[in-house]
VEXZA-938311 format. One record per residue: residue number from 1; x, y, z of N, C-alpha, C, O in turn; residue in one letter. Coordinates in pm, 1 decimal. Layout:
+------+----------+----------+----------+----------+----------+----------+----------+----------+----------+----------+----------+----------+------+
| resi |      npx |      npy |      npz |     capx |     capy |     capz |      cpx |      cpy |      cpz |      opx |      opy |      opz | resn |
+------+----------+----------+----------+----------+----------+----------+----------+----------+----------+----------+----------+----------+------+
|  NUM |        X |        Y |        Z |        X |        Y |        Z |        X |        Y |        Z |        X |        Y |        Z |    a |
...
+------+----------+----------+----------+----------+----------+----------+----------+----------+----------+----------+----------+----------+------+
% end
This chain:
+------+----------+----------+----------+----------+----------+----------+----------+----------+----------+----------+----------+----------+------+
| resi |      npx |      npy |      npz |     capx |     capy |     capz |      cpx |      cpy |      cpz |      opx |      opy |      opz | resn |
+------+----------+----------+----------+----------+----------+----------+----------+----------+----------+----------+----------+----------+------+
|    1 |  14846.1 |  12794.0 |  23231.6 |  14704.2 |  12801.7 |  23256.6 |  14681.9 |  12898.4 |  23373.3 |  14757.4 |  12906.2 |  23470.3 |    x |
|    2 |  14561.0 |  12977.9 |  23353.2 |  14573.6 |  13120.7 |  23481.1 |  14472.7 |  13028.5 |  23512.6 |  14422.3 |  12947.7 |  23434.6 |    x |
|    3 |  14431.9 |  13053.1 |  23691.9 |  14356.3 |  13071.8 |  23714.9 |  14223.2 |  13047.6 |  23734.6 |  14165.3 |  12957.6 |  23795.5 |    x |
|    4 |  14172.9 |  13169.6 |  23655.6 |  14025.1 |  13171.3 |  23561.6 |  14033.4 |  13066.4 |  23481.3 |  13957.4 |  12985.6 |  23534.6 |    x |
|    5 |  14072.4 |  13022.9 |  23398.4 |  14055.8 |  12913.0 |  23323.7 |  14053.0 |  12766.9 |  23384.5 |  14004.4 |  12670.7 |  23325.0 |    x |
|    6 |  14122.7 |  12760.5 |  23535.3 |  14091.5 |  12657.9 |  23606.7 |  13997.4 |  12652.0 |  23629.6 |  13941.4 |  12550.7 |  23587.6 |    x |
|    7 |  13929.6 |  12730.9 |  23693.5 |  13789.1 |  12757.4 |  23774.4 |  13694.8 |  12735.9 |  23670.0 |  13590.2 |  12676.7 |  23696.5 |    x |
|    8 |  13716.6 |  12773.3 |  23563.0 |  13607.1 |  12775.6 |  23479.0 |  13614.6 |  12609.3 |  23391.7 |  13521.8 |  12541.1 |  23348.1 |    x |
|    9 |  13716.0 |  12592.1 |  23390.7 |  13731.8 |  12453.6 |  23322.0 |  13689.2 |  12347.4 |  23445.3 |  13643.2 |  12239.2 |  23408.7 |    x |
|   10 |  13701.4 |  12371.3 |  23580.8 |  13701.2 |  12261.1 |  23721.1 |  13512.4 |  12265.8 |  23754.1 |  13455.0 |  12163.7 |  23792.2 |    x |
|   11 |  13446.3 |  12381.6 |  23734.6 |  13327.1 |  12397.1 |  23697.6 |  13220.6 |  12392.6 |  23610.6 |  13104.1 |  12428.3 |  23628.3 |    x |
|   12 |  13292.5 |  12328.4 |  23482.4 |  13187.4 |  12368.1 |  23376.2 |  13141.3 |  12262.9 |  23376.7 |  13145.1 |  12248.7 |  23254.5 |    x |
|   13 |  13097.4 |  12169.1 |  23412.6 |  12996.4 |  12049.3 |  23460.3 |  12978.9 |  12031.7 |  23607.1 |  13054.7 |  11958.1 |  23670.1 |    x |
|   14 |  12878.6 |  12098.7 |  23665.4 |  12856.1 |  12097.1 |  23809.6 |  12733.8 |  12021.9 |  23839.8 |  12661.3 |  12067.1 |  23928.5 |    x |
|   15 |  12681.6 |  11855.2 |  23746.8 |  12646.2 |  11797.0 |  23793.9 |  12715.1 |  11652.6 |  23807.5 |  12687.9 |  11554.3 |  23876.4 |    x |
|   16 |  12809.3 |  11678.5 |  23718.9 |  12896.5 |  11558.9 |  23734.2 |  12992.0 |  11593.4 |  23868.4 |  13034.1 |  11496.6 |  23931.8 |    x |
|   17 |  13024.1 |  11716.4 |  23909.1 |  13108.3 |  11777.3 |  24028.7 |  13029.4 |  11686.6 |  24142.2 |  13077.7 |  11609.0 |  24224.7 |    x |
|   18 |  12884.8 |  11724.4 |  24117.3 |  12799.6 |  11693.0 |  24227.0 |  12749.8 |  11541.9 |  24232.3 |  12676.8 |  11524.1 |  24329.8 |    x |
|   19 |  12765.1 |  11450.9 |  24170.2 |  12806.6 |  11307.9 |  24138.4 |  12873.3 |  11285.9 |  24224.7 |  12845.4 |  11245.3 |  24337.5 |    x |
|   20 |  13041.2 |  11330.1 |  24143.7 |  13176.3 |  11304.8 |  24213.0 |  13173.8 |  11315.9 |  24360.2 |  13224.1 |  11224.4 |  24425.4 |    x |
|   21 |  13109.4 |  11439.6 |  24433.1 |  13083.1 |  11469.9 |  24569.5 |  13011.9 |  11321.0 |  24607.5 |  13081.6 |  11239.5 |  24668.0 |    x |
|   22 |  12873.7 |  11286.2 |  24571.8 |  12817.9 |  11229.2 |  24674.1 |  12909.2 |  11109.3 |  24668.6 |  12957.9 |  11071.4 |  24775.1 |    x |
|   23 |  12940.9 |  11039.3 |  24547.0 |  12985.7 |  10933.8 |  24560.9 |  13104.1 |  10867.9 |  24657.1 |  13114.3 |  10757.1 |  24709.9 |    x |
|   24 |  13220.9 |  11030.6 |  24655.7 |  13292.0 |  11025.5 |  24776.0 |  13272.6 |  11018.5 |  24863.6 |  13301.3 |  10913.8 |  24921.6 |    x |
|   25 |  13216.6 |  11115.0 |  24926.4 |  13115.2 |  11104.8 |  25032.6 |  13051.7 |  10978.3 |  25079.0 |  13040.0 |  10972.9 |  25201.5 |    x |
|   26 |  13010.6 |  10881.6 |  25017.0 |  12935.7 |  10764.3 |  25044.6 |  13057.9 |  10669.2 |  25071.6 |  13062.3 |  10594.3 |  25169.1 |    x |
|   27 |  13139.1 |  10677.0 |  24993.4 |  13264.3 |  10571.5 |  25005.4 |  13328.8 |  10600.2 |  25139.4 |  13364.6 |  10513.5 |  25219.2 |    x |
|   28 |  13342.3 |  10760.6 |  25159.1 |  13389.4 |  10781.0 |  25302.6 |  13282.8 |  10752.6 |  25401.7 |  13322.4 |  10745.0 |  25518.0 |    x |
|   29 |  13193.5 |  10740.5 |  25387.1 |  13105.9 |  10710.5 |  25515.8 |  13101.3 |  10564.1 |  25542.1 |  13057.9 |  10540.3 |  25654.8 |    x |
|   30 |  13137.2 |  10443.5 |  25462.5 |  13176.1 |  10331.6 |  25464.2 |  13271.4 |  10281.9 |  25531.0 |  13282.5 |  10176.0 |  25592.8 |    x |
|   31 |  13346.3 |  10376.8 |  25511.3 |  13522.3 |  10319.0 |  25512.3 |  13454.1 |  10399.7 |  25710.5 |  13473.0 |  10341.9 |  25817.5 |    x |
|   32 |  13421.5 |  10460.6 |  25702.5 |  13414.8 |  10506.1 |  25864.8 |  13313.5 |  10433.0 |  25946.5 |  13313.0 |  10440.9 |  26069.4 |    x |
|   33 |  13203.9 |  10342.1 |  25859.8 |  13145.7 |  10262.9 |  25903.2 |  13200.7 |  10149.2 |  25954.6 |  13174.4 |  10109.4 |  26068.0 |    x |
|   34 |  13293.7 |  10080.4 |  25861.0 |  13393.3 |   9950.7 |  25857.6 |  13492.2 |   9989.6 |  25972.9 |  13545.3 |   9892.5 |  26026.7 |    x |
|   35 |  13527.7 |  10115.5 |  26021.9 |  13617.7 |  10121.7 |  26109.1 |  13568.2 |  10131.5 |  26288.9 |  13624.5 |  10099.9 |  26393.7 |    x |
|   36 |  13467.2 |  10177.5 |  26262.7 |  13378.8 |  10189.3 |  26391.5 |  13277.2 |  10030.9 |  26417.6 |  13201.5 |  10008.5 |  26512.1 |    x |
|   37 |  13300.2 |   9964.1 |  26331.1 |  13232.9 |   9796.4 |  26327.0 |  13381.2 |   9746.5 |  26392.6 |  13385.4 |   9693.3 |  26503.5 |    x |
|   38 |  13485.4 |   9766.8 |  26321.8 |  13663.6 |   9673.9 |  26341.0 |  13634.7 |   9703.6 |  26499.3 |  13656.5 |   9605.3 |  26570.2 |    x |
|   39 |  13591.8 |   9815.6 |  26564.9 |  13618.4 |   9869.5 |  26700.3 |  13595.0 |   9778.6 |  26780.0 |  13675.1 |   9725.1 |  26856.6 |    x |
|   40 |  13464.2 |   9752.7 |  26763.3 |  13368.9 |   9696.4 |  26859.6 |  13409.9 |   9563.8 |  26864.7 |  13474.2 |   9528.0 |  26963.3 |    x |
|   41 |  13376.7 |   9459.9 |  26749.2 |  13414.4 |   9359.1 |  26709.7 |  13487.5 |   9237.1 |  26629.6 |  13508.8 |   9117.5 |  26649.6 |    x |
|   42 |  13516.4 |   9341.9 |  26518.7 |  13608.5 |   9244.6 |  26416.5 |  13702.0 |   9337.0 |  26371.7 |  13675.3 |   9401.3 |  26270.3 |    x |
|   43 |  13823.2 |   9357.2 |  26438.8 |  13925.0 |   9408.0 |  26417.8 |  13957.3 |   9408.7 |  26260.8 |  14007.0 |   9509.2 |  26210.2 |    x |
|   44 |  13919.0 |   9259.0 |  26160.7 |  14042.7 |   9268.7 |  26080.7 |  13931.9 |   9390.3 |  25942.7 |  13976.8 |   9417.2 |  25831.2 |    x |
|   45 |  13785.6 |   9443.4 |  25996.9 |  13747.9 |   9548.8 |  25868.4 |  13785.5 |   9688.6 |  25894.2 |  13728.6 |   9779.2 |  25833.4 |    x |
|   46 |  13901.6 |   9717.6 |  26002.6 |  13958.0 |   9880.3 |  26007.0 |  14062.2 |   9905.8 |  25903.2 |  14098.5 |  10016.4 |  25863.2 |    x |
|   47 |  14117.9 |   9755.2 |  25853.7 |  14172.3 |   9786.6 |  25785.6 |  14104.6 |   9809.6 |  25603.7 |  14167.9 |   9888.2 |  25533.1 |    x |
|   48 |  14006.3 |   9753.2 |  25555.0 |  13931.3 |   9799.6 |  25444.3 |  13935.9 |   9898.7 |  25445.3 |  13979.7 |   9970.2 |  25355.2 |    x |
|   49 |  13862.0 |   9953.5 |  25616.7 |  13778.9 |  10087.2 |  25628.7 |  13906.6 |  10205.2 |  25587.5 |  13902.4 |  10273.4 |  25485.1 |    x |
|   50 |  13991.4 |  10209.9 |  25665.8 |  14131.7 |  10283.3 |  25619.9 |  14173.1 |  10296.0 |  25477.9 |  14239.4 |  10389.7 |  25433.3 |    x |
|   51 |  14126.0 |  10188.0 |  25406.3 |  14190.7 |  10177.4 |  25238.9 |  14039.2 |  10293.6 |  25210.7 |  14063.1 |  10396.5 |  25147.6 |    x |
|   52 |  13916.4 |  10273.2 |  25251.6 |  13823.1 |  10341.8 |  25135.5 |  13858.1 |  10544.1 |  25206.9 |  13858.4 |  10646.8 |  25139.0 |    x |
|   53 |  13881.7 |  10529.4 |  25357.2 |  13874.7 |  10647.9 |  25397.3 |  13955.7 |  10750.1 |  25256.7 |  13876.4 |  10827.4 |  25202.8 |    x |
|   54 |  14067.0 |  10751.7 |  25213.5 |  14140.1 |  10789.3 |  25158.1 |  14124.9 |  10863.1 |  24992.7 |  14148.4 |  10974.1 |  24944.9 |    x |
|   55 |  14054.4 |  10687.2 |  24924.0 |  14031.7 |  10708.8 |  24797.6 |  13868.6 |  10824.9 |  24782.5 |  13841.3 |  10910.1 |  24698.0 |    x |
|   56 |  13766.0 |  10761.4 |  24943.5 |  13629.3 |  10820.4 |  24948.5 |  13674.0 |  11007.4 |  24943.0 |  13628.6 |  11090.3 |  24864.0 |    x |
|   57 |  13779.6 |  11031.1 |  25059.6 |  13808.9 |  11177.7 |  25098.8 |  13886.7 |  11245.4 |  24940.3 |  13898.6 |  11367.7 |  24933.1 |    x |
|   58 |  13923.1 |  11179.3 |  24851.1 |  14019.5 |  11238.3 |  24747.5 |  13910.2 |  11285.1 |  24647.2 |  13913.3 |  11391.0 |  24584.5 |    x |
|   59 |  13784.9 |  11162.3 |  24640.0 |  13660.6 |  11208.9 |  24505.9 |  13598.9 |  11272.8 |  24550.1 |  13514.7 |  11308.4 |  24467.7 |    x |
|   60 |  13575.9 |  11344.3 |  24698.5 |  13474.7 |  11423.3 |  24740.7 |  13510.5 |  11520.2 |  24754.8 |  13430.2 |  11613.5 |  24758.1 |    x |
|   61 |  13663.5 |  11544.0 |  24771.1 |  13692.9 |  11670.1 |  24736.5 |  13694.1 |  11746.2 |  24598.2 |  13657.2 |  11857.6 |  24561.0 |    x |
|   62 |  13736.5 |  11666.8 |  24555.2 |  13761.6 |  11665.4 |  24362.8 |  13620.2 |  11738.7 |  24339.9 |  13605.2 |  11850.9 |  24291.5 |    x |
|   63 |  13517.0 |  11648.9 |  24386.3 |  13356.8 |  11700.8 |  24347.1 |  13352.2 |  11803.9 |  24444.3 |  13286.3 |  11881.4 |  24374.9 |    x |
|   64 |  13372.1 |  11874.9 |  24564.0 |  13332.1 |  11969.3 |  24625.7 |  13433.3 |  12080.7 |  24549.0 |  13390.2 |  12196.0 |  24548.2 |    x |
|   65 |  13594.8 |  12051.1 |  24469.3 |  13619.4 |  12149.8 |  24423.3 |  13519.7 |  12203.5 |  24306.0 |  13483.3 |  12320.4 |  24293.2 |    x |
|   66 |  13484.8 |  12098.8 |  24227.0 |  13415.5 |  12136.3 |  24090.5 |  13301.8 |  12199.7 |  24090.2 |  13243.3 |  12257.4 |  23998.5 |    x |
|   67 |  13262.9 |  12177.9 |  24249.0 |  13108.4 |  12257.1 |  24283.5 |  13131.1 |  12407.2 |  24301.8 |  13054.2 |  12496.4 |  24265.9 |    x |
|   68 |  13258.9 |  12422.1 |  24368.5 |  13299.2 |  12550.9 |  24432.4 |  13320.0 |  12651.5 |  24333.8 |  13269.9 |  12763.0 |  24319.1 |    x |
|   69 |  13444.6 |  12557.4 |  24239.7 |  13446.2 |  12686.6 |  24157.8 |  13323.1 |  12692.3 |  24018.4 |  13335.6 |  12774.1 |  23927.2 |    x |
|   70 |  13209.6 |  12592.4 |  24024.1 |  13132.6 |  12671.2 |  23925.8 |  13070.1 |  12818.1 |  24003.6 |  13079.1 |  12937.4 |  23974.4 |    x |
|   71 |  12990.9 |  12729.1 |  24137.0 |  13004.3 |  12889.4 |  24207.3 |  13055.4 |  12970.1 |  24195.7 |  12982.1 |  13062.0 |  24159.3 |    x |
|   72 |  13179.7 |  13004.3 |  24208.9 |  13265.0 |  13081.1 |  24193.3 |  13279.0 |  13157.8 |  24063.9 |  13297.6 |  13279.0 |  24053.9 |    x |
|   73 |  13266.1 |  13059.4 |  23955.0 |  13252.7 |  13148.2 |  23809.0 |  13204.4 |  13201.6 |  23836.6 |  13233.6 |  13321.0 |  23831.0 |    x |
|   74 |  13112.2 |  13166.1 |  23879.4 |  12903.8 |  13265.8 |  23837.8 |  12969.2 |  13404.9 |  23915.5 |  12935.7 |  13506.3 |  23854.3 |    x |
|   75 |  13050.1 |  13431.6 |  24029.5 |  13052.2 |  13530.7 |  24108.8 |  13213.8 |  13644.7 |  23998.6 |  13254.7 |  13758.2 |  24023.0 |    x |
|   76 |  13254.4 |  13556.0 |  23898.6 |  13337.1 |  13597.9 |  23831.4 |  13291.0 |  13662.4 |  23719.8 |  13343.5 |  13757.4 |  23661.9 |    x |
|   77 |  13149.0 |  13581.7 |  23682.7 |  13086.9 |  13620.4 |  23531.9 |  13031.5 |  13795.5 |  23600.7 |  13027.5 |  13895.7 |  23529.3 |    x |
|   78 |  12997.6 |  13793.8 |  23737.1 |  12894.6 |  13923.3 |  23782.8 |  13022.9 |  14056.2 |  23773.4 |  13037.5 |  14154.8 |  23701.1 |    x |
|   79 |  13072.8 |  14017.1 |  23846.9 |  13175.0 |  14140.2 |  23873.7 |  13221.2 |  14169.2 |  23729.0 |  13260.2 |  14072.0 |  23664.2 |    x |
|   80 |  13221.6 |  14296.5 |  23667.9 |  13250.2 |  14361.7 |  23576.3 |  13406.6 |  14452.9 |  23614.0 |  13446.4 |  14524.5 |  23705.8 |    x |
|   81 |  13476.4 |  14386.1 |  23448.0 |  13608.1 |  14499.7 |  23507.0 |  13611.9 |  14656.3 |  23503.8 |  13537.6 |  14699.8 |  23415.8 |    x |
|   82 |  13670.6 |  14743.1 |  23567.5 |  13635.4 |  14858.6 |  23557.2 |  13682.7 |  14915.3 |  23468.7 |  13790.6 |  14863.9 |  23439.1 |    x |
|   83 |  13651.1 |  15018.6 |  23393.1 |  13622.1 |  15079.1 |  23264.9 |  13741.7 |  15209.4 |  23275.5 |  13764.0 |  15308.2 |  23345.5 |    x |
|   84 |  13797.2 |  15140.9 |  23162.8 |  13900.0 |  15237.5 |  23107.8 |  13909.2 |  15407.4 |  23102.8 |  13999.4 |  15485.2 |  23133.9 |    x |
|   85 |  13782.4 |  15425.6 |  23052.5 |  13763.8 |  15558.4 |  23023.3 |  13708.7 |  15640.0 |  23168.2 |  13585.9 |  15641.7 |  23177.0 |    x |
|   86 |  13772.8 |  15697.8 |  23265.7 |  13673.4 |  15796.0 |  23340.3 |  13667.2 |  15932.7 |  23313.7 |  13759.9 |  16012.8 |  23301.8 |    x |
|   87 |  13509.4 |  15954.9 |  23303.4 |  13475.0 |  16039.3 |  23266.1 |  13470.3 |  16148.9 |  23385.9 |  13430.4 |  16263.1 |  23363.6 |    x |
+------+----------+----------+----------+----------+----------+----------+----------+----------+----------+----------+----------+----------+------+
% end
């Protein structure tokens, strides 16, 4: 598999990408919530917070890749290859 065909296959649904993002995103802001609560007062939710940090940071990347490279197609579809023949 080249490549281009990643990008274009990791992008070709960039609202489910953008799903995948927030939802990570939300799970990581939990898991950092639960750990900054363990601080103050109840030690034993840093450890939850530690289990979601991980799985939250893995789907939000996943969705920030799928966002990137549809971007990225679009900047692949523009650029034209250069032409065989010069005249």
């Amino acid at each position: 598999m080249s490549i281009r065909n990643f990008i274009y296959r990791a992008g070709a649904n960039p609202h489910k990408s953008w799903r995948l993002f927030i939802i990570g995103l939300v799970i990581f802001a939990v898991g950092v919530l639960l750990i900054l609560v363990g601080t103050e007062r109840y030690y034993v939710l840093q450890v939850p917070g530690l289990v979601l940090l991980i799985p939250g940071f893995i789907v939000a990347v996943w969705g920030y890749i799928g966002l990137f490279a549809n971007r990225f197609s679009q900047v692949l579809n523009r650029v034209t290859p250069p032409s065989s023949e010069d005249n």
